[in-house]
N, C-alpha and C positions, 0 to 999 in steps of 0.2 A: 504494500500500500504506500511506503513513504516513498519509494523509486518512481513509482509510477507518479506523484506529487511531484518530486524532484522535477520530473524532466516534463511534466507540465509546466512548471514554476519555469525552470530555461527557459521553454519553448515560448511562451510568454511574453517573459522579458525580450527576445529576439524577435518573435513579432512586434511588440510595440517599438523597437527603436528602430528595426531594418525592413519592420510589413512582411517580416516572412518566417517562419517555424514552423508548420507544420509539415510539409514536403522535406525540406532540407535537413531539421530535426527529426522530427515525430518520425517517420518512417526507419530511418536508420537505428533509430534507439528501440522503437518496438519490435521490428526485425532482430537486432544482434543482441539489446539488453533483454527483451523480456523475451525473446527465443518466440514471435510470432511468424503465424505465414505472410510471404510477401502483399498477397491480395487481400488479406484482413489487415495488414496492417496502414494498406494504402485510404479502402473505406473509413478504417480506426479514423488515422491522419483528419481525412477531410471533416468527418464530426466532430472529432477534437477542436479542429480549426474554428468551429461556427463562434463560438463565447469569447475565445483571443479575438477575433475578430471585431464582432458585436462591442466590445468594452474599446480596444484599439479606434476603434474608429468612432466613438463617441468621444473620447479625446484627442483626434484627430479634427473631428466638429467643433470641436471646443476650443481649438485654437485659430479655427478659420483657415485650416490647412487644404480643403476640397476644394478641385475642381468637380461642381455637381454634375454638369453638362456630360464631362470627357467619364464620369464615372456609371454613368445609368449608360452609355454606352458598350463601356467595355462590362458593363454586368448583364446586359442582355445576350452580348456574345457569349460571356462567360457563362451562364445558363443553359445557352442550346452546346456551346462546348464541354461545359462537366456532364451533359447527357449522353454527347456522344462519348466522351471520355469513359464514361461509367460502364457502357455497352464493349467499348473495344474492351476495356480489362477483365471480361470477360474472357474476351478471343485469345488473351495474346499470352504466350509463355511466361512461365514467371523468369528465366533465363533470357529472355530478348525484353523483357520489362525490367529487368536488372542492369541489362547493358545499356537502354534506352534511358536511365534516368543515370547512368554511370557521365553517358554522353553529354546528357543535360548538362549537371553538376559540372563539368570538365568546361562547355561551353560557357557557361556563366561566370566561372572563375577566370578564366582567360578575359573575357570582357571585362571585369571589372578592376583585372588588372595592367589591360591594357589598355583600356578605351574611355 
């Protein structure tokens, strides 16, 4: 129980100061620390996410940090994309969904440390 706390408490704090934890954390830690399967841990991840969320961006509001416009934008996409998202992890090996978020990960660090 307190592990699982723990690495909510991270996950958290990393969303509210970089908007992101639960992909980049939560999957990694409930795969390797609490010994989950890939495709439960990814579902876990995204409901974990909703409250980081929900609280992050109410003090986000609160600082007058939103674009509202560019945001109901990309959450429409973002809607019909975690559907389709939710349908492919069905399809897709946990082995090529391993490498596919290996690739992610590797892409984003290079941008952010080159770009």
């Amino acid at each position: 129980m307190i592990k699982k706390i723990i690495l909510g408490f991270i996950s958290g704090i990393i969303c509210g100061l970089f908007s992101a934890g639960g992909g980049l954390i939560l999957v990694p830690a409930y795969v390797y620390i609490l010994k989950m399967d890939e495709v439960k841990a990814r579902a876990t991840s995204v409901f974990s996410i909703l409250p980081m969320v929900i609280v992050s961006g109410l003090m986000y509001y609160k600082g007058n940090y939103m674009d509202w416009k560019l945001g109901v934008y990309c959450a429409i996409g973002g809607i019909i994309g975690g559907i389709l998202g939710a349908k492919l992890l069905k399809k897709i090996s946990v082995n090529k969904l391993k490498f596919m978020f290996i690739l992610f990960l590797i892409y984003a660090s290079v941008k952010m440390i080159f770009f």
